[in-house]
N, CA, C and O atoms as a CHARMM CRD file, in Angstrom:
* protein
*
  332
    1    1 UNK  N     14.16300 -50.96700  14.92900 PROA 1      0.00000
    2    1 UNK  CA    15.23900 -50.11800  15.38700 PROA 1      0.00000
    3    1 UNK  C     15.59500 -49.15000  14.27000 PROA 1      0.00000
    4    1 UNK  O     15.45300 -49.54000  13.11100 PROA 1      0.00000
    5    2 UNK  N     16.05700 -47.89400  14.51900 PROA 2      0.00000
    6    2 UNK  CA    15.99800 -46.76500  13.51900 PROA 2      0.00000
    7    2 UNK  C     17.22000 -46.04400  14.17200 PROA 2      0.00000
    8    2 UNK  O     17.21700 -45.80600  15.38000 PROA 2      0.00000
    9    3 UNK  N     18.34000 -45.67500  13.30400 PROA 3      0.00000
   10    3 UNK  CA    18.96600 -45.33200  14.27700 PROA 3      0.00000
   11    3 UNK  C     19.65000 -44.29800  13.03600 PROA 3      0.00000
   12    3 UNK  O     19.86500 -44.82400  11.94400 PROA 3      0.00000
   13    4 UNK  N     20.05600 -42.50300  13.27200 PROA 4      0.00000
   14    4 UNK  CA    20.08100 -41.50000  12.58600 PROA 4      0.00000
   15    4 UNK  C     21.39100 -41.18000  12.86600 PROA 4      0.00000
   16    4 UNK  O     21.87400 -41.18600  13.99800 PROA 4      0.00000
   17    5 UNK  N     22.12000 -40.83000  11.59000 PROA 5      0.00000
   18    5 UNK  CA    23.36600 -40.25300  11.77800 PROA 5      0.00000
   19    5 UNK  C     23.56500 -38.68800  10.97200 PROA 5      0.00000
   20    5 UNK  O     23.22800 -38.59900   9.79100 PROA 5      0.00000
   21    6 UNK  N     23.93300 -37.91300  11.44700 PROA 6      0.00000
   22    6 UNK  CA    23.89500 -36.69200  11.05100 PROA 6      0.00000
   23    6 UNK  C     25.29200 -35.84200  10.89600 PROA 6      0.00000
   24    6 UNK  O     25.56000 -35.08500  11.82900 PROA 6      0.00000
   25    7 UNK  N     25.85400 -35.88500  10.21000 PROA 7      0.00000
   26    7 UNK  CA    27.42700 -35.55500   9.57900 PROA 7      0.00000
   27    7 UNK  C     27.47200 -34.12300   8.75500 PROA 7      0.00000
   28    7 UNK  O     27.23100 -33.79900   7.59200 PROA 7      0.00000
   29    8 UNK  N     27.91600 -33.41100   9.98000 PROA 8      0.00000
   30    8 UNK  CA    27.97800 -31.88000   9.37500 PROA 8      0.00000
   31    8 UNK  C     29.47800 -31.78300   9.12800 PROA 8      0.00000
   32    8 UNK  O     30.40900 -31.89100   9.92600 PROA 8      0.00000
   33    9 UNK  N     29.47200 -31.51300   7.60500 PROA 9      0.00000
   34    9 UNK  CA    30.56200 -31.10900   6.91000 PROA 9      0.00000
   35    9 UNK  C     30.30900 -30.27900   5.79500 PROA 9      0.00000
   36    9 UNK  O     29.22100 -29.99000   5.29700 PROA 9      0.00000
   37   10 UNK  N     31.56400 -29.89400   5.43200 PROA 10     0.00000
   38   10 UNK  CA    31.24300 -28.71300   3.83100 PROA 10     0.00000
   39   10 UNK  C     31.57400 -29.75900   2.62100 PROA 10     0.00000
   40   10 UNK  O     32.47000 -30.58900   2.77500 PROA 10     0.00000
   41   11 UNK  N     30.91000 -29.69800   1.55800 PROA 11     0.00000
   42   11 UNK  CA    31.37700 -30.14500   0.14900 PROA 11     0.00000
   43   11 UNK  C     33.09200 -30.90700  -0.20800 PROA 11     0.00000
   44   11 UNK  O     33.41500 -31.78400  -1.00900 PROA 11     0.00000
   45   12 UNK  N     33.92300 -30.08500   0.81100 PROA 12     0.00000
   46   12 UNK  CA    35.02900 -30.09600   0.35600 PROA 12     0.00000
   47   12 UNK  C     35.63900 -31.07600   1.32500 PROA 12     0.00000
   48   12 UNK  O     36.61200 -31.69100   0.88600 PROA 12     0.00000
   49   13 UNK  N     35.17200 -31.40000   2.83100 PROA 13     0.00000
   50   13 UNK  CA    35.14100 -32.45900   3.65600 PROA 13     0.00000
   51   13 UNK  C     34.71800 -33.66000   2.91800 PROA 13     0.00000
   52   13 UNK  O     35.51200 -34.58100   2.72300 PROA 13     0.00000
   53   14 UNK  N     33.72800 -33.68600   2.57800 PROA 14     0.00000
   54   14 UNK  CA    33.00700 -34.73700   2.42600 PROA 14     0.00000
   55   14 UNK  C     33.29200 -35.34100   1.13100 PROA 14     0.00000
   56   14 UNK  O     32.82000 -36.46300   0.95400 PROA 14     0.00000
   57   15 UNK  N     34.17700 -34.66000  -0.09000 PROA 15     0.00000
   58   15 UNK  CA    34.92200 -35.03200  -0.96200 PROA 15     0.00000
   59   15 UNK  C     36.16800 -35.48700  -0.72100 PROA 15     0.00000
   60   15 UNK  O     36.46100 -36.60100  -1.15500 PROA 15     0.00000
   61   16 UNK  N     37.14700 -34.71100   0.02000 PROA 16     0.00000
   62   16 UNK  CA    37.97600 -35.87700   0.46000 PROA 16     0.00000
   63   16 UNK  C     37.79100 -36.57900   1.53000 PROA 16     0.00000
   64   16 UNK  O     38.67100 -37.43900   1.54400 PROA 16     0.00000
   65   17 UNK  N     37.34900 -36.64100   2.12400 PROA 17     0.00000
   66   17 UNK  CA    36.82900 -37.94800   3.26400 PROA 17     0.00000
   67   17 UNK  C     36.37300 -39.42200   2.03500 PROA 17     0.00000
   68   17 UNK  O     36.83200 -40.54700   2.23300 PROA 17     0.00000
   69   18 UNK  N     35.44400 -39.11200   0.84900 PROA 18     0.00000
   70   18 UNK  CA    35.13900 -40.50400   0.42900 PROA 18     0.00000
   71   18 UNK  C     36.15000 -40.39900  -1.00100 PROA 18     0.00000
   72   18 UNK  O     35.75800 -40.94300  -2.03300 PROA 18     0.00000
   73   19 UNK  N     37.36400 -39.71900  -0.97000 PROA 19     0.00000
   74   19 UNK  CA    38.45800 -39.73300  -1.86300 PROA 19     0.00000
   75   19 UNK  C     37.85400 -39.48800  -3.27500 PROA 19     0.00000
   76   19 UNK  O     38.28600 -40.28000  -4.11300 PROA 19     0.00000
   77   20 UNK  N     36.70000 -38.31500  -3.86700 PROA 20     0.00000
   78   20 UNK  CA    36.78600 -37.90600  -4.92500 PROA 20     0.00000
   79   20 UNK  C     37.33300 -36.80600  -5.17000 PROA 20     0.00000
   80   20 UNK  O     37.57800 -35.91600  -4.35600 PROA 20     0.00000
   81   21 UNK  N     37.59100 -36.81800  -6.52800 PROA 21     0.00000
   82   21 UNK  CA    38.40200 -35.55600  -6.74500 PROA 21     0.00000
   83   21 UNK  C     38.10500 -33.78700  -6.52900 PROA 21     0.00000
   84   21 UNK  O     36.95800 -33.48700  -6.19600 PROA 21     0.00000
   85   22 UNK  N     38.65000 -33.17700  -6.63000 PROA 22     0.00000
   86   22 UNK  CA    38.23700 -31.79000  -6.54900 PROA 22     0.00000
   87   22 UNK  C     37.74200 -31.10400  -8.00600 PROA 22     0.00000
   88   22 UNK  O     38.36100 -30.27500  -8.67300 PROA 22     0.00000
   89   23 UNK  N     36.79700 -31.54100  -8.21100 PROA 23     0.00000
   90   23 UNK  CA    36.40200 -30.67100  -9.69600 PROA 23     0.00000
   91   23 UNK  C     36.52600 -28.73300  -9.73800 PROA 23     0.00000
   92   23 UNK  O     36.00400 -27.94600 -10.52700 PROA 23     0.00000
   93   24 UNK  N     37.13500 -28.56200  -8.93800 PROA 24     0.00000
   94   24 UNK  CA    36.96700 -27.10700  -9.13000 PROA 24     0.00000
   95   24 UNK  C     37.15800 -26.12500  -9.51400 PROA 24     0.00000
   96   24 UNK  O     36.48800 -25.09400  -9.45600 PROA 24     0.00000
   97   25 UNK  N     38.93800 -26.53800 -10.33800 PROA 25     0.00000
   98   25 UNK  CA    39.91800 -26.19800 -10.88800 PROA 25     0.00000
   99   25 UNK  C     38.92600 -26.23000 -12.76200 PROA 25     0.00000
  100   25 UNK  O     38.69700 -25.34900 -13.59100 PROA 25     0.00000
  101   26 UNK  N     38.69700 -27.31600 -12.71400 PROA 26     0.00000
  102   26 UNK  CA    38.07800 -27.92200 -13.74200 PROA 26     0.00000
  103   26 UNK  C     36.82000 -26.79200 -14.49600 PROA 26     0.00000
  104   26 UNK  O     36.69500 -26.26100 -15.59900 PROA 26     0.00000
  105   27 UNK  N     35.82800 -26.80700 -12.87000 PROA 27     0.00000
  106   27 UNK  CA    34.32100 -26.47700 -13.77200 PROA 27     0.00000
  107   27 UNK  C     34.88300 -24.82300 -13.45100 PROA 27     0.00000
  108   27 UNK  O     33.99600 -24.00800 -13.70500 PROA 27     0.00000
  109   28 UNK  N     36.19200 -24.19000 -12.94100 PROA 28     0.00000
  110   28 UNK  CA    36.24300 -22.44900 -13.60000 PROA 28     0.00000
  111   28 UNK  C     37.02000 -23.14900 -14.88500 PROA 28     0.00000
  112   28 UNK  O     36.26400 -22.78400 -15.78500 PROA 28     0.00000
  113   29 UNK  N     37.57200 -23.56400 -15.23300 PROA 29     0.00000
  114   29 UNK  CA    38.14800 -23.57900 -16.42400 PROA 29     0.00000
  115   29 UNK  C     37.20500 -23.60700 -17.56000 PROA 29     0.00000
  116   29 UNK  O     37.37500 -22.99100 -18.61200 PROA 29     0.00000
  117   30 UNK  N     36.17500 -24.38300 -17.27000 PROA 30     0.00000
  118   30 UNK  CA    34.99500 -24.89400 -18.35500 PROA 30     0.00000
  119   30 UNK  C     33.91400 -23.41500 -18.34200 PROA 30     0.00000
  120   30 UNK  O     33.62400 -22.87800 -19.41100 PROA 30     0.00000
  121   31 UNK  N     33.47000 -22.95400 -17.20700 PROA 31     0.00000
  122   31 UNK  CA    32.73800 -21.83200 -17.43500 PROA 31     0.00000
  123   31 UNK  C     33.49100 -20.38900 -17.69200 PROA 31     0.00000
  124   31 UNK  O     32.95300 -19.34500 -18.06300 PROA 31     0.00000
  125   32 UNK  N     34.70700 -20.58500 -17.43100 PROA 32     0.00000
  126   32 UNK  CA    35.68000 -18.90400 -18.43900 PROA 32     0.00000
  127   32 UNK  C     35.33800 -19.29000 -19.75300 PROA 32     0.00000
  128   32 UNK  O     35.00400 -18.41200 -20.54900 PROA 32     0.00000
  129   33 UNK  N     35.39700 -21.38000 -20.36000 PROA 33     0.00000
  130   33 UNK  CA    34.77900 -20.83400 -21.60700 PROA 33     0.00000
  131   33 UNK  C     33.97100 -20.73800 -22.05200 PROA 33     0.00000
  132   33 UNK  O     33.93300 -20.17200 -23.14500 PROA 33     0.00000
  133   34 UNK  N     32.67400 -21.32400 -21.35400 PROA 34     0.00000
  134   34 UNK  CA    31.61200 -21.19900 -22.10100 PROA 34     0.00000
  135   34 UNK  C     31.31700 -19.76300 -22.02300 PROA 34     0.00000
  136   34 UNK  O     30.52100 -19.35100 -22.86800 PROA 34     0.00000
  137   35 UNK  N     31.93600 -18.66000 -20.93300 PROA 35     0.00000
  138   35 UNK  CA    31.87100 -17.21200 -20.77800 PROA 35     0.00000
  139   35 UNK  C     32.12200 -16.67800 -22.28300 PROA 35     0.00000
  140   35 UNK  O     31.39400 -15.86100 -22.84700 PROA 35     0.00000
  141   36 UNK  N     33.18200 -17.23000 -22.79400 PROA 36     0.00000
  142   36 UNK  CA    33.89500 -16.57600 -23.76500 PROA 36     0.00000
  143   36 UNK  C     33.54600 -16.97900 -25.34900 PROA 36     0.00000
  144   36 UNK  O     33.87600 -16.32100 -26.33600 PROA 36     0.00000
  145   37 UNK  N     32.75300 -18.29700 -25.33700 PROA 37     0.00000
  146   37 UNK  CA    31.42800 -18.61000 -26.46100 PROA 37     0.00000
  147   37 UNK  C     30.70200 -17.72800 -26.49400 PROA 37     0.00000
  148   37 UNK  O     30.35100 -17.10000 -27.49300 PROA 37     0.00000
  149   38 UNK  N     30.33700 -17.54600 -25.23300 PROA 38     0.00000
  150   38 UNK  CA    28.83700 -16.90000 -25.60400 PROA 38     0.00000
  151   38 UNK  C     29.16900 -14.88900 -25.76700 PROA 38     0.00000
  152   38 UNK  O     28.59800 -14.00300 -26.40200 PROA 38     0.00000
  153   39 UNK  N     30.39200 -14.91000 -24.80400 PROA 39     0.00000
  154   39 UNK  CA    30.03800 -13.41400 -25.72800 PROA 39     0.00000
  155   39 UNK  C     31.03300 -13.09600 -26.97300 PROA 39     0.00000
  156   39 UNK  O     31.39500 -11.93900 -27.18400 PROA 39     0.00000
  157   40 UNK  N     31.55900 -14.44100 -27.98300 PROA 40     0.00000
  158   40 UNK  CA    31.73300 -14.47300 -28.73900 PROA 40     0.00000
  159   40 UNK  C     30.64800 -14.23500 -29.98900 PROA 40     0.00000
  160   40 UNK  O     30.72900 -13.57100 -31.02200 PROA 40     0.00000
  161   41 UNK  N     29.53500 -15.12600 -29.39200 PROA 41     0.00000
  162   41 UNK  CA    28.62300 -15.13100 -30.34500 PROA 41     0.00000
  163   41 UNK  C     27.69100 -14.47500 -30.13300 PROA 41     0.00000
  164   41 UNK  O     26.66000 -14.66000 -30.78000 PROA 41     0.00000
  165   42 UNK  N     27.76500 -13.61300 -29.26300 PROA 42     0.00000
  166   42 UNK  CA    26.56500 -12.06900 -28.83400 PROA 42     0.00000
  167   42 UNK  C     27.50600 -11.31700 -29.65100 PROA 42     0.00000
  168   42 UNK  O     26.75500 -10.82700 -30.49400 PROA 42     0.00000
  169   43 UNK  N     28.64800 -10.93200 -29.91800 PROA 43     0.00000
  170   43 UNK  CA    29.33500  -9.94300 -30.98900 PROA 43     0.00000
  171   43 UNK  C     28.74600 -10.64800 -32.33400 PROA 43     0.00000
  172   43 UNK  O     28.30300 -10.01500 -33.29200 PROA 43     0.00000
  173   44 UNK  N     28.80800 -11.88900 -32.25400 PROA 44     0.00000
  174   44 UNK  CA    28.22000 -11.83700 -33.58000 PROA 44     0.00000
  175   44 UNK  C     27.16600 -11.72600 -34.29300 PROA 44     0.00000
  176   44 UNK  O     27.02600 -11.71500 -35.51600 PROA 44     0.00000
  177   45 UNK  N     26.26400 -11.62600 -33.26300 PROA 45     0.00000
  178   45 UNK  CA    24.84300 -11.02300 -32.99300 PROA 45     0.00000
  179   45 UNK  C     24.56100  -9.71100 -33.27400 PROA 45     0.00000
  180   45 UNK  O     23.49600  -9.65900 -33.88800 PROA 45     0.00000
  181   46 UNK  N     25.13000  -8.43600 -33.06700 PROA 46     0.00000
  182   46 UNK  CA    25.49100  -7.12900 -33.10500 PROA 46     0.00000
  183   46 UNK  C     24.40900  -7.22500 -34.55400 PROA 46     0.00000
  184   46 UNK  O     24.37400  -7.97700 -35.52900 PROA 46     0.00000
  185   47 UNK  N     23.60000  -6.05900 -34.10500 PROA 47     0.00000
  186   47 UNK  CA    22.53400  -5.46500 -35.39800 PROA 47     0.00000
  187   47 UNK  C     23.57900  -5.21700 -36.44500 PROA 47     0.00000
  188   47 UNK  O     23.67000  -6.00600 -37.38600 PROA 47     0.00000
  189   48 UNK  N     24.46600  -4.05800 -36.34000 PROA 48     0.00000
  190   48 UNK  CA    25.58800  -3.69300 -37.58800 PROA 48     0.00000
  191   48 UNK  C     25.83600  -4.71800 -37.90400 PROA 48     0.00000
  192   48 UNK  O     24.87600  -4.84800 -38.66400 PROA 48     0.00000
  193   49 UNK  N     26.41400  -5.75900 -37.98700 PROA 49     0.00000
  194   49 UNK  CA    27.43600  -6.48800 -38.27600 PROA 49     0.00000
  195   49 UNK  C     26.44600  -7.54300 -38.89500 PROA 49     0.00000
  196   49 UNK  O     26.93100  -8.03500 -39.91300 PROA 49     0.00000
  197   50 UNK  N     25.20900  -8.03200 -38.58100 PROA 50     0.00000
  198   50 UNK  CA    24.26400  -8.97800 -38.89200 PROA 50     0.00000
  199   50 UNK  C     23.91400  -8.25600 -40.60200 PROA 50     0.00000
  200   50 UNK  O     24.03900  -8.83500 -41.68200 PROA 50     0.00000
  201   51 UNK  N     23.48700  -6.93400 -40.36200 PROA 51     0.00000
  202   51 UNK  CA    23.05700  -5.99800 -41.40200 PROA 51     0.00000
  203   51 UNK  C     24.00200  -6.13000 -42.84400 PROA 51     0.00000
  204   51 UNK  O     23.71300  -6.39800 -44.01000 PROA 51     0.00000
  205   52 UNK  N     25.45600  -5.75100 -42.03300 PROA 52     0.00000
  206   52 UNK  CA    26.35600  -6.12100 -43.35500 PROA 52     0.00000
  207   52 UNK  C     26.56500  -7.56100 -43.98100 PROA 52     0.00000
  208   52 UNK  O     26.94400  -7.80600 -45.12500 PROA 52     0.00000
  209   53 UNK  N     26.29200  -8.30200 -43.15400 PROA 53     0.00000
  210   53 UNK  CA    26.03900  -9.63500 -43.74400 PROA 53     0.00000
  211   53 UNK  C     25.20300 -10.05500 -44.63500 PROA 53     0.00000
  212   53 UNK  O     25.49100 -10.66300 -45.66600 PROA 53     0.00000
  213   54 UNK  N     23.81400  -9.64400 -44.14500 PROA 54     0.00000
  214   54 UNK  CA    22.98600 -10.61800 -44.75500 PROA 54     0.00000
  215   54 UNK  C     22.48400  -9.09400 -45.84100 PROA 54     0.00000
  216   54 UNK  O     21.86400  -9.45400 -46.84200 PROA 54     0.00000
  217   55 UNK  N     22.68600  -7.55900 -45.73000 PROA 55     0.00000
  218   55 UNK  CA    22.07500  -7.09700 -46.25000 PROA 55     0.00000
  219   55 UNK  C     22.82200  -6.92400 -48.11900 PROA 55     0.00000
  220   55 UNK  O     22.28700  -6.78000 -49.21800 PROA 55     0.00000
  221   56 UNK  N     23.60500  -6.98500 -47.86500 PROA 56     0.00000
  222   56 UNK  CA    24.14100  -7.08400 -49.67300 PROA 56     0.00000
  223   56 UNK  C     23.87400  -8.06900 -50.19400 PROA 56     0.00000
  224   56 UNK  O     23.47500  -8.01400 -51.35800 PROA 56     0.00000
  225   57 UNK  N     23.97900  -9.16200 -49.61600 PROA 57     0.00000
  226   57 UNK  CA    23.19800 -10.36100 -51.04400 PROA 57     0.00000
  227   57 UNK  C     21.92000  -9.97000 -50.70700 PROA 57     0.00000
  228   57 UNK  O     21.26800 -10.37900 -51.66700 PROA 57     0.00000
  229   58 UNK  N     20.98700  -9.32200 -49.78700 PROA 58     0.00000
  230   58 UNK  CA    19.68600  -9.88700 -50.00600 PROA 58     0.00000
  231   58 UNK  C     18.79100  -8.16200 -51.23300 PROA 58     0.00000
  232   58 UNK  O     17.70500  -8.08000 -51.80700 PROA 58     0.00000
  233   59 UNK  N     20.18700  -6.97500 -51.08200 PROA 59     0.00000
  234   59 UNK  CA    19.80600  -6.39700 -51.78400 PROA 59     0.00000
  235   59 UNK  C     19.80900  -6.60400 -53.58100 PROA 59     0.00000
  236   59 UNK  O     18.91700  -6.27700 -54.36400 PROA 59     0.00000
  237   60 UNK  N     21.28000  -7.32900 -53.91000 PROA 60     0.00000
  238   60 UNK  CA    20.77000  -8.18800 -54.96600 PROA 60     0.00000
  239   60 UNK  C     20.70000  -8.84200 -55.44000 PROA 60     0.00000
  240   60 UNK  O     21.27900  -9.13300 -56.48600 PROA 60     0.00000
  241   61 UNK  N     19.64000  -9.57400 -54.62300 PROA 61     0.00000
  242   61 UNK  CA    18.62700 -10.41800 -54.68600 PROA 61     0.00000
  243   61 UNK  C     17.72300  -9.72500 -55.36900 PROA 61     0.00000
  244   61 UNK  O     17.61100  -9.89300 -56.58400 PROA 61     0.00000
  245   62 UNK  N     17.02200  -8.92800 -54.74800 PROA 62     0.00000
  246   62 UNK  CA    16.06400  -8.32600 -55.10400 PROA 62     0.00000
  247   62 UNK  C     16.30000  -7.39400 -56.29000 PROA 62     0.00000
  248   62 UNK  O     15.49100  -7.58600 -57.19800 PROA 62     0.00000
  249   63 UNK  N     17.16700  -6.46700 -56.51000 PROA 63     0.00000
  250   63 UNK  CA    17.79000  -5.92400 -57.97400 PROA 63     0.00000
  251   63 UNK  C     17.40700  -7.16900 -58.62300 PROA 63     0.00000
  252   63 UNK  O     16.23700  -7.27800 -58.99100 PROA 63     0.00000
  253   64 UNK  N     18.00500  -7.86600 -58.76300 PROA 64     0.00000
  254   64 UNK  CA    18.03600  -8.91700 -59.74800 PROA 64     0.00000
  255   64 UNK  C     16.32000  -9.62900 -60.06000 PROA 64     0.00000
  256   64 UNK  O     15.80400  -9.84900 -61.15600 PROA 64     0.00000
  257   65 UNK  N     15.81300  -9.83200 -58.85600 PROA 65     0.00000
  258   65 UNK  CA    14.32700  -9.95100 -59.31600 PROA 65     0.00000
  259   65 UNK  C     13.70700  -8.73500 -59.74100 PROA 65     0.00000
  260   65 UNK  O     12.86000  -9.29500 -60.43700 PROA 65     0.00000
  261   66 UNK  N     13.44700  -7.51400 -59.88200 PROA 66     0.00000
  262   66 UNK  CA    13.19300  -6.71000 -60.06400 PROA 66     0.00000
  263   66 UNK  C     13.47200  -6.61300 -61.20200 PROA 66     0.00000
  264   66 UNK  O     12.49600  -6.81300 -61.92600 PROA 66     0.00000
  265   67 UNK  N     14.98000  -6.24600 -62.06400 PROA 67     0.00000
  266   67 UNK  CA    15.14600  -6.50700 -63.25100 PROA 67     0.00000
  267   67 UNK  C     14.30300  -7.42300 -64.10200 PROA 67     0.00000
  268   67 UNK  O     13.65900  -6.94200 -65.03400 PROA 67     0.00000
  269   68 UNK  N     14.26400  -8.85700 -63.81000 PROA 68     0.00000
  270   68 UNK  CA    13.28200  -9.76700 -64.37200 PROA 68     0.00000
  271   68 UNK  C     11.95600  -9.47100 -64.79800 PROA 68     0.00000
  272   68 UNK  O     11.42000  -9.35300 -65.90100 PROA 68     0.00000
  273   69 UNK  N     11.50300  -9.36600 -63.38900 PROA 69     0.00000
  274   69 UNK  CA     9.82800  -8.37400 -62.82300 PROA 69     0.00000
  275   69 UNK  C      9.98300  -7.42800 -64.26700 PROA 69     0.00000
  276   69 UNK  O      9.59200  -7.94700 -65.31300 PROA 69     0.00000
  277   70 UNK  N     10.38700  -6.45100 -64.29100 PROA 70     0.00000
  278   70 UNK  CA    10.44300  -5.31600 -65.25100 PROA 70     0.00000
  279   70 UNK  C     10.70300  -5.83200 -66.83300 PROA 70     0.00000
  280   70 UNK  O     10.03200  -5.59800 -67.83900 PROA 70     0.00000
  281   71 UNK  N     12.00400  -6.66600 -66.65900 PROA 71     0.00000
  282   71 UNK  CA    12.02600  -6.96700 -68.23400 PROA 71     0.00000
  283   71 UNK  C     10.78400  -7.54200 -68.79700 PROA 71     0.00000
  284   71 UNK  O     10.23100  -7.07500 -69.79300 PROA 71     0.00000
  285   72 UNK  N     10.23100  -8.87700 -67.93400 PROA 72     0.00000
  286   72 UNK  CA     8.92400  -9.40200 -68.17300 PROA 72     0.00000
  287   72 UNK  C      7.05900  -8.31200 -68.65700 PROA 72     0.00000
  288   72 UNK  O      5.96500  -8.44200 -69.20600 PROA 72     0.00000
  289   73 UNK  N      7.67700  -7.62500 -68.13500 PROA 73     0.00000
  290   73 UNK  CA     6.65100  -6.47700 -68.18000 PROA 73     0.00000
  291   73 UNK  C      6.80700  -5.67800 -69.68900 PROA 73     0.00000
  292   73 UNK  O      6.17800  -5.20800 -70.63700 PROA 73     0.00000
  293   74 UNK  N      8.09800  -5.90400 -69.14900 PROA 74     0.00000
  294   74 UNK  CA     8.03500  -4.62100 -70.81600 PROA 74     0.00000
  295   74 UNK  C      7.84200  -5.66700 -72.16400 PROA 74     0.00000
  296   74 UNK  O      7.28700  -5.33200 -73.21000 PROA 74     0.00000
  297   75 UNK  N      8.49100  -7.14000 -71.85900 PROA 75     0.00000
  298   75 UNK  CA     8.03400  -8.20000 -73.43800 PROA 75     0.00000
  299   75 UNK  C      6.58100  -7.99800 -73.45000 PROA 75     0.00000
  300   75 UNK  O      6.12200  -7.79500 -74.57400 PROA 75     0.00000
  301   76 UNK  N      5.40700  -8.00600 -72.08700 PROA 76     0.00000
  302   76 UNK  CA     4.06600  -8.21700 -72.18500 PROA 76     0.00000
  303   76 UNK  C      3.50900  -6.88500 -73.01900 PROA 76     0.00000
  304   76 UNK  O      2.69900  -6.82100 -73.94300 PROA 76     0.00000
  305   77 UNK  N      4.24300  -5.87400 -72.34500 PROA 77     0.00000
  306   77 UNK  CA     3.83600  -4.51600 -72.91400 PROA 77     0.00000
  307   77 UNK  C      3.73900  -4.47300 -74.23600 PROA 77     0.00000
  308   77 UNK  O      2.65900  -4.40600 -74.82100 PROA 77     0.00000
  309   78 UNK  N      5.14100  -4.51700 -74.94000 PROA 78     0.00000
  310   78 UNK  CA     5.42000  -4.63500 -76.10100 PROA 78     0.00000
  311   78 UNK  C      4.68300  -6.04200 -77.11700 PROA 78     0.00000
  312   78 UNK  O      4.36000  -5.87800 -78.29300 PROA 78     0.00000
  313   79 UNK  N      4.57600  -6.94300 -76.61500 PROA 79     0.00000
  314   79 UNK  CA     3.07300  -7.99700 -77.63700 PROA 79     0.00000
  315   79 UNK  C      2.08600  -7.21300 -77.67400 PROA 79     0.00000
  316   79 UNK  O      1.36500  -7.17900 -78.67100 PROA 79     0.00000
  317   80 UNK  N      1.83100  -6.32700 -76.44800 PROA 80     0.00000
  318   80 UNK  CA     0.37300  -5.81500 -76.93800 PROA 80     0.00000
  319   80 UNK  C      0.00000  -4.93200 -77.52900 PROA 80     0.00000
  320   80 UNK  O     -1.11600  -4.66400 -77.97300 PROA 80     0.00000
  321   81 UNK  N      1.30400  -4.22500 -77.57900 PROA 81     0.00000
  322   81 UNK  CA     1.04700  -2.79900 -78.59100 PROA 81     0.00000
  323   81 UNK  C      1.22200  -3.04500 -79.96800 PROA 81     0.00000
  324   81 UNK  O      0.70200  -2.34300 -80.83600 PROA 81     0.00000
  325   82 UNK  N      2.16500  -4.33300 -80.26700 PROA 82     0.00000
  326   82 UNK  CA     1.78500  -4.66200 -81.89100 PROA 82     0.00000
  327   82 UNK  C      0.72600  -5.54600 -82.27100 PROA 82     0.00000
  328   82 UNK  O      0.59400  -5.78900 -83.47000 PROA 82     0.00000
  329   83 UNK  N     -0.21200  -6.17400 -81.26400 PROA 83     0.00000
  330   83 UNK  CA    -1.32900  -6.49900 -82.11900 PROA 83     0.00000
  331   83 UNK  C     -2.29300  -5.39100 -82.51400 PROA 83     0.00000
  332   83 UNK  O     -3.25400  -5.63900 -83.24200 PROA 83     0.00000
């Protein structure tokens, strides 16, 4: 014996009919913020703003190796011109 039951209702029937709650209030509250993470952290993404960050220490950085680079060069220079 096989016997089929077929219960047309919407989401919102069929949540209170078996008495769970209404998450709905809930999951807009949760996705305004994950809305507001993420284009928090797409501004912080912004080419300009990445540039001023990372580009002054990494310019000296490099000044500063460069200096080295060069001073090193000129002690080698200078041993070899007094032998």
């Amino acid at each position: 014996m096989k016997i089929t039951i077929n219960v047309d209702c919407s989401p919102e029937e069929a949540r209170s009919f078996l008495g769970l709650p209404d998450v709905k209030p809930m999951q807009t509250a949760m996705m305004e913020e994950v809305e507001n993470r993420m284009r928090a952290n797409m501004e912080a993404m912004d080419p300009e703003i990445l540039m001023k960050t990372w580009l002054p220490a990494g310019i000296e950085g490099f000044e500063q190796m460069q200096k080295t680079f060069w001073a090193q060069m000129g002690q080698g220079g200078s041993a070899k011109d007094t032998d």
